[in-house]
NUROLO-436210 format. One record per residue (C-alpha): residue number from 1; residue in one letter; x, y, z. Coordinates in Angstrom, 1 decimal, always signed. Layout:
N
- seq|type|px|py|pz
- NUM|a|X|Y|Z
...
% end
This chain:
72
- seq|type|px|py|pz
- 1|x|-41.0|+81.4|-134.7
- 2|x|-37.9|+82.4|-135.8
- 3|x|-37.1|+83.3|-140.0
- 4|x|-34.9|+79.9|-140.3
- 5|x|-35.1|+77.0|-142.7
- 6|x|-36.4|+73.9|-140.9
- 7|x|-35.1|+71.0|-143.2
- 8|x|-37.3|+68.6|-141.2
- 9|x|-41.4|+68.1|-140.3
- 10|x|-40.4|+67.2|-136.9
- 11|x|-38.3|+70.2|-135.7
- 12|x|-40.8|+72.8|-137.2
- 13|x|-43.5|+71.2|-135.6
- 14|x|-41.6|+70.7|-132.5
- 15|x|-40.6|+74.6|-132.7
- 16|x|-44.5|+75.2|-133.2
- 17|x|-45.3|+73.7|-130.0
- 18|x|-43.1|+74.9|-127.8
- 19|x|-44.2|+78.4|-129.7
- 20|x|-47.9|+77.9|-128.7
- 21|x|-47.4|+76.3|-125.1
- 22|x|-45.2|+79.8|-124.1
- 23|x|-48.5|+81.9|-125.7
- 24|x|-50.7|+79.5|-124.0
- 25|x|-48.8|+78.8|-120.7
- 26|x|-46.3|+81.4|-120.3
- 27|x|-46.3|+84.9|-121.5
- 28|x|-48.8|+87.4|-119.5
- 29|x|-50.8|+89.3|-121.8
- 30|x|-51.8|+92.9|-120.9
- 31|x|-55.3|+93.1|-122.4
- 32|x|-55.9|+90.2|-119.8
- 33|x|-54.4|+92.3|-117.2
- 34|x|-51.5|+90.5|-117.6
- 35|x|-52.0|+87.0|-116.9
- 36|x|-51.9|+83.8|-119.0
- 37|x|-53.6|+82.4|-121.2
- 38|x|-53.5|+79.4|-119.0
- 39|x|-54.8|+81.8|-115.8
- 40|x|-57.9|+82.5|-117.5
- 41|x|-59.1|+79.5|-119.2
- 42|x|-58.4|+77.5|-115.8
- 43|x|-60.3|+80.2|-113.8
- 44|x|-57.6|+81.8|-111.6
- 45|x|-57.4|+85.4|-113.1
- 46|x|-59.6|+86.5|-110.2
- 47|x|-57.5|+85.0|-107.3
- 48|x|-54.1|+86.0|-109.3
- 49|x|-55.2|+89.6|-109.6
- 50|x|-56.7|+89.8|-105.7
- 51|x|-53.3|+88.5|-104.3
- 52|x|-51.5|+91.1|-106.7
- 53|x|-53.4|+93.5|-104.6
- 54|x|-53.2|+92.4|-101.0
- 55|x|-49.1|+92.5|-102.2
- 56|x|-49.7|+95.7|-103.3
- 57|x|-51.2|+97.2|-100.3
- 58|x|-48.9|+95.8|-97.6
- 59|x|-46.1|+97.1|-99.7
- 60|x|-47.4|+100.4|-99.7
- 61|x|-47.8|+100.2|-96.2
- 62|x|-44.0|+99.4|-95.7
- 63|x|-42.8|+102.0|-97.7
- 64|x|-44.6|+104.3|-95.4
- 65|x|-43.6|+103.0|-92.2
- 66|x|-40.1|+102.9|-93.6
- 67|x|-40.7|+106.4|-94.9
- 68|x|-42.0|+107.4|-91.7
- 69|x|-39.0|+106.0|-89.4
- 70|x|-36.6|+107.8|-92.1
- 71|x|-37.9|+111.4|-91.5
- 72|x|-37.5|+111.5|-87.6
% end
């Protein structure tokens, strides 16, 4: 939340909401090895993290085929 005056129930409530949906839903959160909120409550931290990781390896295996064409 932002340091404004809300002159109406409503719009801070409102501002609230969409405050906790974005903690909830949206930003990744590094002690969770940066995932949602959302990602772990539902269950799909594991399968987030193990496609991270199959990403992760067959990018590293480009680089070095591309690294390896390079240096002929």
């Amino acid at each position: 939340m932002q340091l404004k005056h809300y002159y109406y129930p409503w719009k801070l409530e409102k501002v609230i909401r969409e405050g906790v949906h974005h903690y909830i839903h949206e930003r990744y959160h590094e002690s969770l090895d940066n995932v949602t909120l959302a990602d772990v409550c539902e269950g799909r931290r594991n399968d987030i993290l193990d496609q991270r990781a199959l990403v992760k390896i067959r990018t590293i295996a480009q680089r070095k085929i591309h690294n390896l064409r390079m240096a002929r």
